[in-house]
Every structure is written in structure tokens, then in C-alpha cells.
C-alpha positions in Angstrom: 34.5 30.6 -36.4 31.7 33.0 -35.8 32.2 35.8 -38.3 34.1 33.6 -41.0 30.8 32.7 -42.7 29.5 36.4 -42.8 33.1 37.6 -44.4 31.9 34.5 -47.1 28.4 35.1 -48.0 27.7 39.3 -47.3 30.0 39.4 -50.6 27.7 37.0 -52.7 24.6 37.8 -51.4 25.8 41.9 -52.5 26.7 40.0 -55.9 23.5 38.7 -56.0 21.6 41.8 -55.4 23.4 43.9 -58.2 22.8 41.3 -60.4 18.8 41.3 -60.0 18.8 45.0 -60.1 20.8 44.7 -63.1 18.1 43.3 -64.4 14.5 44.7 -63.1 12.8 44.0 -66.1 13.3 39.7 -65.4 13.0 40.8 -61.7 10.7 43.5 -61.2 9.8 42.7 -57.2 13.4 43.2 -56.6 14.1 46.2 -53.7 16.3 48.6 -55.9 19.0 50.3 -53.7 19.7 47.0 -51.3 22.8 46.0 -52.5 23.9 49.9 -51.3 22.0 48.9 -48.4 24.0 45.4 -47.9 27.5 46.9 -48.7 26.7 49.9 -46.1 26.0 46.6 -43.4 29.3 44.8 -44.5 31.4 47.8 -43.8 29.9 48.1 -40.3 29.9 44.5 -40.1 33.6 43.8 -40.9 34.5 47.2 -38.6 32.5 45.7 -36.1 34.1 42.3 -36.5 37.2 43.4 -36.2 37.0 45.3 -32.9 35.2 42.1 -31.5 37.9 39.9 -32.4 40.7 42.2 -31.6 39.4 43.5 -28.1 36.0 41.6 -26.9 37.2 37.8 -27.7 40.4 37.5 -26.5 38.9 39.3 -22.7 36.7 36.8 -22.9 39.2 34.2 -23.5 41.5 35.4 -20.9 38.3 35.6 -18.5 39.3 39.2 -17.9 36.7 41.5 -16.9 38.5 44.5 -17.3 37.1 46.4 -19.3 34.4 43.6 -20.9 31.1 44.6 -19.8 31.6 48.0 -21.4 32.9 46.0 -24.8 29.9 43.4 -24.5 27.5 46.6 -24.1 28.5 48.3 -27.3 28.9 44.5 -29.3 25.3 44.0 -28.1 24.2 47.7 -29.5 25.8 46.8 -32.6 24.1 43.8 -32.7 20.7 45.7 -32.4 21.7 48.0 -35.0 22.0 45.7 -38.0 18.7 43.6 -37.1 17.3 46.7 -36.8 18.8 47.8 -40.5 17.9 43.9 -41.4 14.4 44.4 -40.6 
């Protein structure tokens, strides 16, 4: 429920971005190089993802705290990382 909608729209809005630097002449404001930029964030995105869902999510459903804080750290970091790379 929380990642489902970036799996969705990280592949248009890459679409989207090759499309107006496909075309810088009808879009000359467009950042060249951010749909690298985007697909380099939905690799570490889905990696990330995938590591929440597999290890973080079900500690927390299982109320375990074996091993979470150290899981929640590094999900936090990551977190950091891509506003960071947003910004």
C-alpha cells in the first residue's frame, strides 16, 4: 500500500522526462540528464523497497524488535538520501 503508487508513477514520470528531452527545442527549460537522474532513484528506490518489505514490515508487523531499530535506522538514511537527491 505504501510503495505500490511509486512502482506506478517513477515509470511515467521517467517516460515523461525522455519525452521532453526528446524534444528541447518545444521544451527548452527542461533539466537535460533527469530522466538518468530519475531511473538512477527508481533503482534505489525499488532495491530499497524491497528490503523494507521483505525485512522492516513484517518486524514491524510481528512487533518484533529484534533486529528493527537497526532496519528503521538504515530505511530512515535511505529515506534522507533520495530527498536529498530530490532536492
Amino acid at each position: 500500500r505504501f510503495h505500490q503508487p511509486h512502482r506506478h508513477l517513477m515509470p511515467l514520470l521517467i517516460d515523461q522526462a525522455e519525452y521532453f528531452e526528446s524534444t528541447p527545442d518545444q521544451h527548452p527549460e527542461f533539466p537535460q540528464g533527469l530522466s538518468k537522474v530519475l531511473k538512477d532513484l527508481y533503482q534505489d528506490l525499488l532495491v530499497h523497497m524491497e528490503r523494507e518489505e521483505i525485512i522492516v514490515f513484517p518486524l514491524l508487523a510481528a512487533k518484533s524488535r529484534d533486529y528493527l531499530c537497526a532496519q528503521l535506522n538504515k530505511a530512515q538514511h535511505h529515506h534522507g538520501f533520495h530527498q536529498e537527491q530530490l532536492d
